[in-house]
Chimera marker file (.cmm) of the C-alpha trace (Angstrom):
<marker_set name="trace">
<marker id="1" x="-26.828" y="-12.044" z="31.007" r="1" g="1" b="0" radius="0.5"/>
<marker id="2" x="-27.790" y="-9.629" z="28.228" r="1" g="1" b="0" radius="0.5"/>
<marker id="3" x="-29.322" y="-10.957" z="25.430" r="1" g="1" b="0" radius="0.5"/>
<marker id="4" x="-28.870" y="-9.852" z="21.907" r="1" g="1" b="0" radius="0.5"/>
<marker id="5" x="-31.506" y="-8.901" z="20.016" r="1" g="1" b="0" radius="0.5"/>
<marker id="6" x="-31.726" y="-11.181" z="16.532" r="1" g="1" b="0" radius="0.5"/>
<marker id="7" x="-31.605" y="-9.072" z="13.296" r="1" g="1" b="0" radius="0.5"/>
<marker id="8" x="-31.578" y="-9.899" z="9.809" r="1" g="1" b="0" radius="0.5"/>
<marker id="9" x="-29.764" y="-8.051" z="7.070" r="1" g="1" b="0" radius="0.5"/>
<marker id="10" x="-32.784" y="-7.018" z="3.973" r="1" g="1" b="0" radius="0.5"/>
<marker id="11" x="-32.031" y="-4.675" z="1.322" r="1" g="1" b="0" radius="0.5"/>
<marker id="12" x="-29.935" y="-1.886" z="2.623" r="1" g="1" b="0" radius="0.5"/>
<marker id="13" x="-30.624" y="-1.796" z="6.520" r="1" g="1" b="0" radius="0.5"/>
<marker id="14" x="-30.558" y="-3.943" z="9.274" r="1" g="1" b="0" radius="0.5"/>
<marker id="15" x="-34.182" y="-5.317" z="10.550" r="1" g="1" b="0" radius="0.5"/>
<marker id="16" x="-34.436" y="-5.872" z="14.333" r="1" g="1" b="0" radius="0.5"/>
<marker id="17" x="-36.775" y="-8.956" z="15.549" r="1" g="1" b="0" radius="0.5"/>
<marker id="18" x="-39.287" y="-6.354" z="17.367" r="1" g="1" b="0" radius="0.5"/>
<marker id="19" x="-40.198" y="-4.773" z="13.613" r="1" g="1" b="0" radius="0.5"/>
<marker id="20" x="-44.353" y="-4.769" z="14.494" r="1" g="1" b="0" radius="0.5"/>
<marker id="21" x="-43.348" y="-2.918" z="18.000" r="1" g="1" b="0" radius="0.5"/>
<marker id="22" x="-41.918" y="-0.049" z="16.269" r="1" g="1" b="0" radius="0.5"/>
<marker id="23" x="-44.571" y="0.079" z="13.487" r="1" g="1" b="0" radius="0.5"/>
<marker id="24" x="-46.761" y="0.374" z="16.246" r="1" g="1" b="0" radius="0.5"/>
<marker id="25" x="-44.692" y="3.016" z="18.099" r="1" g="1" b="0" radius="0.5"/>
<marker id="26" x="-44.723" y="5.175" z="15.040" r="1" g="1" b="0" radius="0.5"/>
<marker id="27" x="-47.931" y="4.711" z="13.979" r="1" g="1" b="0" radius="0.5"/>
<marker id="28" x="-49.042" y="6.187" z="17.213" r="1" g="1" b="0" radius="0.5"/>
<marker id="29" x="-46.279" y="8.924" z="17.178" r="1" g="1" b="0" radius="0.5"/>
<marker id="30" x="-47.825" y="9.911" z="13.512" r="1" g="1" b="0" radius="0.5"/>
<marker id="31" x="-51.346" y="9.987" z="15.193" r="1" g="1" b="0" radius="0.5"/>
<marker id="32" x="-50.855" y="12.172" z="17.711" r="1" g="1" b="0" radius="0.5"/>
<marker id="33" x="-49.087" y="14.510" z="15.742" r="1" g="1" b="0" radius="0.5"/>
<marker id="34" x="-51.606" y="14.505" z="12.696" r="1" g="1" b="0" radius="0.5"/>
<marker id="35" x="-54.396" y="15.510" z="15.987" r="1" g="1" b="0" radius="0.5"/>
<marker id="36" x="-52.004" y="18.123" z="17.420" r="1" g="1" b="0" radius="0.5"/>
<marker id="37" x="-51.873" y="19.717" z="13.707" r="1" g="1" b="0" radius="0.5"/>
<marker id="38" x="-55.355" y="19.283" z="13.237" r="1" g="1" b="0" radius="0.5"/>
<marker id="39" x="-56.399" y="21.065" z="16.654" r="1" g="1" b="0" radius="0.5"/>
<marker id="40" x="-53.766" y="23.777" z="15.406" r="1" g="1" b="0" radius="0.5"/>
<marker id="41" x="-55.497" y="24.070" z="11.880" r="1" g="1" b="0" radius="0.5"/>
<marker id="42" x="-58.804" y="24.306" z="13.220" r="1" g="1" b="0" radius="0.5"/>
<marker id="43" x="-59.809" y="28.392" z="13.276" r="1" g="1" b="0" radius="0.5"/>
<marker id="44" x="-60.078" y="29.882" z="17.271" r="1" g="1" b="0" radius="0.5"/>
<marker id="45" x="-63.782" y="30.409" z="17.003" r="1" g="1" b="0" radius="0.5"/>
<marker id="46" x="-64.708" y="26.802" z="15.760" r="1" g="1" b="0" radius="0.5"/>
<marker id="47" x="-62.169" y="25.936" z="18.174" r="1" g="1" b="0" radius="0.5"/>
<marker id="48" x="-64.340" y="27.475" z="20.701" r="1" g="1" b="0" radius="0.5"/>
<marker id="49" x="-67.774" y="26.034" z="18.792" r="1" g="1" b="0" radius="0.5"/>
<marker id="50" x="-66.534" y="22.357" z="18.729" r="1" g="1" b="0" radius="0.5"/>
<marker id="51" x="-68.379" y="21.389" z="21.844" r="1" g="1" b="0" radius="0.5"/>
<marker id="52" x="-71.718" y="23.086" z="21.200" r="1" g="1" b="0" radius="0.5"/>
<marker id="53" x="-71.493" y="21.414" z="17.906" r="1" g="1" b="0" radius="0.5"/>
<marker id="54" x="-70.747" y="17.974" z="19.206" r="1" g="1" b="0" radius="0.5"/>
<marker id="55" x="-73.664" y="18.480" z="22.056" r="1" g="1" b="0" radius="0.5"/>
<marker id="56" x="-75.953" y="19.408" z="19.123" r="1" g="1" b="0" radius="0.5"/>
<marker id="57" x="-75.309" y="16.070" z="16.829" r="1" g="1" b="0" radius="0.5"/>
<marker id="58" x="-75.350" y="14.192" z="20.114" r="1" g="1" b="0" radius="0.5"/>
<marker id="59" x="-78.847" y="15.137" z="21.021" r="1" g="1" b="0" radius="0.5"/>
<marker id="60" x="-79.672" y="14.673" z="17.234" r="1" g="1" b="0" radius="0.5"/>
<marker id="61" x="-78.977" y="11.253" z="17.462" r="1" g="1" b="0" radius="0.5"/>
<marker id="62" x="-80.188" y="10.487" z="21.005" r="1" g="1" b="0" radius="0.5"/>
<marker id="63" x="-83.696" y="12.084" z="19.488" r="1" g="1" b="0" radius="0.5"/>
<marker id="64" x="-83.724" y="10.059" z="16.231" r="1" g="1" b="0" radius="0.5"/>
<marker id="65" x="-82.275" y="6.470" z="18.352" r="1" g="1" b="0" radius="0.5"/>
<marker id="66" x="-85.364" y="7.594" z="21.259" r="1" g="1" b="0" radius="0.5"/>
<marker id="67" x="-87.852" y="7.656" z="18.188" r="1" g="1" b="0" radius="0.5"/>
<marker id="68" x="-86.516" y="4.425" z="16.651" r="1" g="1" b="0" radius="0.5"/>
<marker id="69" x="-86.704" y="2.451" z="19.732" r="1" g="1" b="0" radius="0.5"/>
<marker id="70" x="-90.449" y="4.060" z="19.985" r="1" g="1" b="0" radius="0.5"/>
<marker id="71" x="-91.496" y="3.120" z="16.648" r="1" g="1" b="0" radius="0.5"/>
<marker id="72" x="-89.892" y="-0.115" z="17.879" r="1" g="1" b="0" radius="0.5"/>
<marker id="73" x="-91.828" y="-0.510" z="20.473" r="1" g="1" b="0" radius="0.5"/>
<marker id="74" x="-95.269" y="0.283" z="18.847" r="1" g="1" b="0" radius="0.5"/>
<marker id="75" x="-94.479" y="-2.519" z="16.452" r="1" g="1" b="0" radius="0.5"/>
<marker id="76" x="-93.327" y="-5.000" z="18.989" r="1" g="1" b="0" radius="0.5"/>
<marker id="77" x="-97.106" y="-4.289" z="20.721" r="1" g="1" b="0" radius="0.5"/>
<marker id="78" x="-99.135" y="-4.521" z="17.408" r="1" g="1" b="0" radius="0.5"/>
<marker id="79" x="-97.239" y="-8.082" z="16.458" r="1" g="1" b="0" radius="0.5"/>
<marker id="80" x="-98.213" y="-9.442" z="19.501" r="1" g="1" b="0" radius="0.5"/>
<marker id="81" x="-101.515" y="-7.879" z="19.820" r="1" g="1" b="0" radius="0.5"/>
<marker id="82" x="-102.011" y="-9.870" z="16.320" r="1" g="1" b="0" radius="0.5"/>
<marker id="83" x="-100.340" y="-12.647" z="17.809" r="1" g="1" b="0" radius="0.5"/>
<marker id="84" x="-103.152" y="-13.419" z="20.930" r="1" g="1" b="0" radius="0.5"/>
<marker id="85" x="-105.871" y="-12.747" z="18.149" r="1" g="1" b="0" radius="0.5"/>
<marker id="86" x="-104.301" y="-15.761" z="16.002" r="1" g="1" b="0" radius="0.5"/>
<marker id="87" x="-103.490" y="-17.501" z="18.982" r="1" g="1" b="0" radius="0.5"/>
<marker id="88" x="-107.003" y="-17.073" z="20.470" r="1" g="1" b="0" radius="0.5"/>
<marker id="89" x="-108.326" y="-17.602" z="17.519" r="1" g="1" b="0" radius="0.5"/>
<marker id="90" x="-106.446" y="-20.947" z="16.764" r="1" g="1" b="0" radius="0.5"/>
<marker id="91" x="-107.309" y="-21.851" z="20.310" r="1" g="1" b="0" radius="0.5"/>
<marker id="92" x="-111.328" y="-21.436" z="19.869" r="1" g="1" b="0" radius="0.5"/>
<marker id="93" x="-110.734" y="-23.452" z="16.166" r="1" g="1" b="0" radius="0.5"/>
<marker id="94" x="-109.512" y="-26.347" z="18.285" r="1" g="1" b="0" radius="0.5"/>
<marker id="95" x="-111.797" y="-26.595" z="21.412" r="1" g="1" b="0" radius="0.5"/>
<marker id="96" x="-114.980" y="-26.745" z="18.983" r="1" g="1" b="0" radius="0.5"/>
<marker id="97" x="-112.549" y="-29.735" z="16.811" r="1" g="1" b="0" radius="0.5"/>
<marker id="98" x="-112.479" y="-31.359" z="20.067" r="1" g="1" b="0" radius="0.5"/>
<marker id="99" x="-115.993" y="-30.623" z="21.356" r="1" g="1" b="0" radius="0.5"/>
<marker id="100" x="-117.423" y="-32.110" z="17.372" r="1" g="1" b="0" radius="0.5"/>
<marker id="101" x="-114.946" y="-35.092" z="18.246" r="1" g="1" b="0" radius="0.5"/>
<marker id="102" x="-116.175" y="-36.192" z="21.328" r="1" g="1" b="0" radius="0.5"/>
<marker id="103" x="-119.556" y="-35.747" z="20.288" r="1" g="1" b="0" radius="0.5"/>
<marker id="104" x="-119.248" y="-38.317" z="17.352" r="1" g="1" b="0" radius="0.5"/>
<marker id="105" x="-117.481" y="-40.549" z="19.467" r="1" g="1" b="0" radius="0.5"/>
<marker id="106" x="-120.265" y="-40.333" z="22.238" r="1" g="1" b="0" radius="0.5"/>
<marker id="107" x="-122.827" y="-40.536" z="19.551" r="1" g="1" b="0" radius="0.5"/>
<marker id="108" x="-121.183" y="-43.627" z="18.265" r="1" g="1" b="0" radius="0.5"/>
<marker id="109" x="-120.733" y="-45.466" z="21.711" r="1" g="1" b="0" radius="0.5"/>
<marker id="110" x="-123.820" y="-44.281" z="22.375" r="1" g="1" b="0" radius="0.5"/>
<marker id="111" x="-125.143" y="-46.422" z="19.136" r="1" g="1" b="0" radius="0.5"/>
<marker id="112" x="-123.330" y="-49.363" z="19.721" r="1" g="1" b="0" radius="0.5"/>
<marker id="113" x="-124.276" y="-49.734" z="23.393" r="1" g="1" b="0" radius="0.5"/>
<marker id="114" x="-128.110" y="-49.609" z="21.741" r="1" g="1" b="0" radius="0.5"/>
<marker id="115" x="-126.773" y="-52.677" z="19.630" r="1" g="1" b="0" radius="0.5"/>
<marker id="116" x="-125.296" y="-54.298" z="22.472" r="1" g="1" b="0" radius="0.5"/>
<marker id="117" x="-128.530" y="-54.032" z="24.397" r="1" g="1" b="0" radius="0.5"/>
<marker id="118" x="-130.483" y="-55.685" z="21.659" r="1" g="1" b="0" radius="0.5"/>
<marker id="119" x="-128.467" y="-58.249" z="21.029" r="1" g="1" b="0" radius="0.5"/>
<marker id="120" x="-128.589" y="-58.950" z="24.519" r="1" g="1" b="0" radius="0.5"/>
<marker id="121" x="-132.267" y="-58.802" z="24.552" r="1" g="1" b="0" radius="0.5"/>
<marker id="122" x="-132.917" y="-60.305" z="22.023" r="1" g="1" b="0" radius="0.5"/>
<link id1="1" id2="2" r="1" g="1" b="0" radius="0.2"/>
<link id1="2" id2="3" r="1" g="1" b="0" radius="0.2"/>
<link id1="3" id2="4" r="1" g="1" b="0" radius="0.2"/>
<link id1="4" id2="5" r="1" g="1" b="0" radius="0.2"/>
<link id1="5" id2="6" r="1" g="1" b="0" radius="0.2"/>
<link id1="6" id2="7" r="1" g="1" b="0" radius="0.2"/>
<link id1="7" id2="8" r="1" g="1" b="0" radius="0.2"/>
<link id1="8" id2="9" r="1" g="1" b="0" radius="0.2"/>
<link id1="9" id2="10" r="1" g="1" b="0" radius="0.2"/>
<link id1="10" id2="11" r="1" g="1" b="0" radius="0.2"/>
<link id1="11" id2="12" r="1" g="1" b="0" radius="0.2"/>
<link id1="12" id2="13" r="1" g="1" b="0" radius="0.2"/>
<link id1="13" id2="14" r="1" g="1" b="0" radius="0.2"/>
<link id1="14" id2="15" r="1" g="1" b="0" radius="0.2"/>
<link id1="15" id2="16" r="1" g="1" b="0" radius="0.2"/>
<link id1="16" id2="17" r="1" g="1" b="0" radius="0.2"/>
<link id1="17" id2="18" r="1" g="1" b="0" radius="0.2"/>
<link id1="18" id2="19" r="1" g="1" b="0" radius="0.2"/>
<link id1="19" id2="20" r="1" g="1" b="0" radius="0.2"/>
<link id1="20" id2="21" r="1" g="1" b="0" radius="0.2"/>
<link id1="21" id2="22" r="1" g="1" b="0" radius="0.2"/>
<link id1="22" id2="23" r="1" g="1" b="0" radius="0.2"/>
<link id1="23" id2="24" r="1" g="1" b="0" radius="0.2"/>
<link id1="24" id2="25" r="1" g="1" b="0" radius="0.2"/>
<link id1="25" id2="26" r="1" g="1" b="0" radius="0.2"/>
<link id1="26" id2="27" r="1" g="1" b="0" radius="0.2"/>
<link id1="27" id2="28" r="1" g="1" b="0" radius="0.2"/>
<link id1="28" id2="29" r="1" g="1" b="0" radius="0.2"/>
<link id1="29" id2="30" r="1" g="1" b="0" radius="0.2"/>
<link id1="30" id2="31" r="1" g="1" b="0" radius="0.2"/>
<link id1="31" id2="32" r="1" g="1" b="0" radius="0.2"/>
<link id1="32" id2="33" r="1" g="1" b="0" radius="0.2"/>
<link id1="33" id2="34" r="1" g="1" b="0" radius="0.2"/>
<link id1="34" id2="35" r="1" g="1" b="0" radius="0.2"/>
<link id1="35" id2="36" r="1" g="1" b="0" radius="0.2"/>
<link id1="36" id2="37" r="1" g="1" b="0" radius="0.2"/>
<link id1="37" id2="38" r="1" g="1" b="0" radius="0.2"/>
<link id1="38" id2="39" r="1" g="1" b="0" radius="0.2"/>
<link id1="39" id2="40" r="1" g="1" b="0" radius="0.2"/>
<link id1="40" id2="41" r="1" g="1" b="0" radius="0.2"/>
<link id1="41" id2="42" r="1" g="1" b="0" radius="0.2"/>
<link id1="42" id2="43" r="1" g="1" b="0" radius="0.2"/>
<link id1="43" id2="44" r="1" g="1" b="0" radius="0.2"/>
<link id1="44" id2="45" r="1" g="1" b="0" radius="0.2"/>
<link id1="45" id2="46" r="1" g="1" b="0" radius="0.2"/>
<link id1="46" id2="47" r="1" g="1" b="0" radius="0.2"/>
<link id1="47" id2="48" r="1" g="1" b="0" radius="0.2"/>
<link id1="48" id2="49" r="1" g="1" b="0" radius="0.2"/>
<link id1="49" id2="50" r="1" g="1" b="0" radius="0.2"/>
<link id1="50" id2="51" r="1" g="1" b="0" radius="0.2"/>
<link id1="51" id2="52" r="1" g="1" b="0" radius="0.2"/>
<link id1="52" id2="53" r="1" g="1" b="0" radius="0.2"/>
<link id1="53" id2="54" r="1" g="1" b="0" radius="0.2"/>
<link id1="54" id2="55" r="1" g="1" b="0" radius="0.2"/>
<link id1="55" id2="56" r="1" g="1" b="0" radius="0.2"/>
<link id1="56" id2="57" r="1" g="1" b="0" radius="0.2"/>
<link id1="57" id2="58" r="1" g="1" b="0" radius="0.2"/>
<link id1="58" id2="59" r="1" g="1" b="0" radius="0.2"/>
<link id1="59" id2="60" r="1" g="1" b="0" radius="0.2"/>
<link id1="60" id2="61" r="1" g="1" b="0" radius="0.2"/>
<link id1="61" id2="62" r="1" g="1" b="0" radius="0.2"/>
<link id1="62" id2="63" r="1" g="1" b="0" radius="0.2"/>
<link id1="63" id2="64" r="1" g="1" b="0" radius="0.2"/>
<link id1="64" id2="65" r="1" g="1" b="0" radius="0.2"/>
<link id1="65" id2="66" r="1" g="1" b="0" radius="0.2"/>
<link id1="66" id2="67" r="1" g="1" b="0" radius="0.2"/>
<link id1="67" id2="68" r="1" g="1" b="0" radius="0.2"/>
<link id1="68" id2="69" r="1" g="1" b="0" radius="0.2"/>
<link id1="69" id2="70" r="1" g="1" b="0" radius="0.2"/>
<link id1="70" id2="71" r="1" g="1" b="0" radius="0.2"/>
<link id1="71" id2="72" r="1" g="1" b="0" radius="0.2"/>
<link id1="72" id2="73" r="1" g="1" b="0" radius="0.2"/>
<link id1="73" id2="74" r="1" g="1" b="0" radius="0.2"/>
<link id1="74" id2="75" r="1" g="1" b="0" radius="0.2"/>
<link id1="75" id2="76" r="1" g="1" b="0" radius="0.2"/>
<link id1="76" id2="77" r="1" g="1" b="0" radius="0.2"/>
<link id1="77" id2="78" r="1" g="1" b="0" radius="0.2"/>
<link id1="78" id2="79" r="1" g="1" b="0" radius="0.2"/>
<link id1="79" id2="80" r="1" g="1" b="0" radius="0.2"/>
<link id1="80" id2="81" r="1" g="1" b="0" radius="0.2"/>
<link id1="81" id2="82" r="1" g="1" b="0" radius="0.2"/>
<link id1="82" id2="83" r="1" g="1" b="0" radius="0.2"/>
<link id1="83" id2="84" r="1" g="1" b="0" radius="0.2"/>
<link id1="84" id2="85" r="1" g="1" b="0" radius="0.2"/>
<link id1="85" id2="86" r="1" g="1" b="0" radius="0.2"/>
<link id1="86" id2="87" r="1" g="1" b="0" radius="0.2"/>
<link id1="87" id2="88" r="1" g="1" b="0" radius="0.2"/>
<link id1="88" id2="89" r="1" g="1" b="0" radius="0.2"/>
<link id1="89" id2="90" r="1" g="1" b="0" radius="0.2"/>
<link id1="90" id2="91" r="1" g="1" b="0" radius="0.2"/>
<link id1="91" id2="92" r="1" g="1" b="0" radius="0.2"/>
<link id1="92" id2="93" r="1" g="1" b="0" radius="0.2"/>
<link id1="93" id2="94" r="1" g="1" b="0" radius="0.2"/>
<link id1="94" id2="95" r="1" g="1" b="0" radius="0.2"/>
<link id1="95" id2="96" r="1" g="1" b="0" radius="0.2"/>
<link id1="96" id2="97" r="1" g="1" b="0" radius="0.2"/>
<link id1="97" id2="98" r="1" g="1" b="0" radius="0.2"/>
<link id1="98" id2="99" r="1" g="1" b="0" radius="0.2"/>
<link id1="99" id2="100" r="1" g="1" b="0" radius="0.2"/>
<link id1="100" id2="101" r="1" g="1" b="0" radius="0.2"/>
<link id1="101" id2="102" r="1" g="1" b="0" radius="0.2"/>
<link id1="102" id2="103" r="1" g="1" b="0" radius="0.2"/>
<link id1="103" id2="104" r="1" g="1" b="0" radius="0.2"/>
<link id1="104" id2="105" r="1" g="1" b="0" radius="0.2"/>
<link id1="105" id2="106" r="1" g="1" b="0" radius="0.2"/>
<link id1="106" id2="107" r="1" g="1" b="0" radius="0.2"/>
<link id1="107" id2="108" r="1" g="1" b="0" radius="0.2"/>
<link id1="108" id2="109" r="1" g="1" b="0" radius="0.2"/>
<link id1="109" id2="110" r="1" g="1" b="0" radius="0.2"/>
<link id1="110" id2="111" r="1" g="1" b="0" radius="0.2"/>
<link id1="111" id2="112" r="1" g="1" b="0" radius="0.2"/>
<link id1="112" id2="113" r="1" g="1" b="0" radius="0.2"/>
<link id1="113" id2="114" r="1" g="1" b="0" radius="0.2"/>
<link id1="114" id2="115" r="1" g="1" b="0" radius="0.2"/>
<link id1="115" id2="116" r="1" g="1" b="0" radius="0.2"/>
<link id1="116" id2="117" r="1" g="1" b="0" radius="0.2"/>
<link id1="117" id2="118" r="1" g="1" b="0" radius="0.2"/>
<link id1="118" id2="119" r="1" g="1" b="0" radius="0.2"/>
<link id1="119" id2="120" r="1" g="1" b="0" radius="0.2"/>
<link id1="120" id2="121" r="1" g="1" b="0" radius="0.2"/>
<link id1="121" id2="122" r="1" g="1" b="0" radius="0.2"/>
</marker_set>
């Protein structure tokens, strides 16, 4: 069974149910001739260049991306150089916290088992 395609009358013409298909369809027709133009327009000898010239902004790029990611890089190691000095820092901070902690609370048990034992005594 063939089935009919749905259309709807607008304005002056008949518009078919598969309208985007066709805007796509000519959209890429349009494309490829605008390219085939522009390949035509472009002079033999710059036809001939296009390559080299590509190659050359390539390799620009990959040079200035390469020194990006090594300034990158340098960065990344100097944060976290600064980083384990905070963190060591920090670390060294708290050890002697705990180390003047348990000495007061040694010094303090220390005083009441004196109290203990003279009460004991005594």
């Amino acid at each position: 069974m063939v089935r009919e395609a749905q259309v709807t009358e607008h304005g002056s013409g008949v518009i078919g149910r598969n309208e985007p298909t066709e805007y796509l369809l000519a959209f890429t027709i349009g494309a490829l001739v605008g390219a085939g133009l522009a390949a035509i327009w472009i002079p033999e000898r710059r036809r001939r260049r296009l390559p080299e010239i590509v190659g050359r902004r390539y390799r620009r790029v990959r040079r200035a991306g390469s020194a990006a990611l090594d300034e990158l890089r340098e960065a990344g190691h100097e944060i976290a150089g600064e980083f384990r000095e905070e963190l060591g820092a920090t670390l060294e901070a708290a050890q002697e916290e705990f180390r003047d902690m348990a000495r007061r609370q040694l010094e303090q048990v220390r005083k009441a088992l004196r109290r203990e034992r003279s009460e004991l005594r005594g």
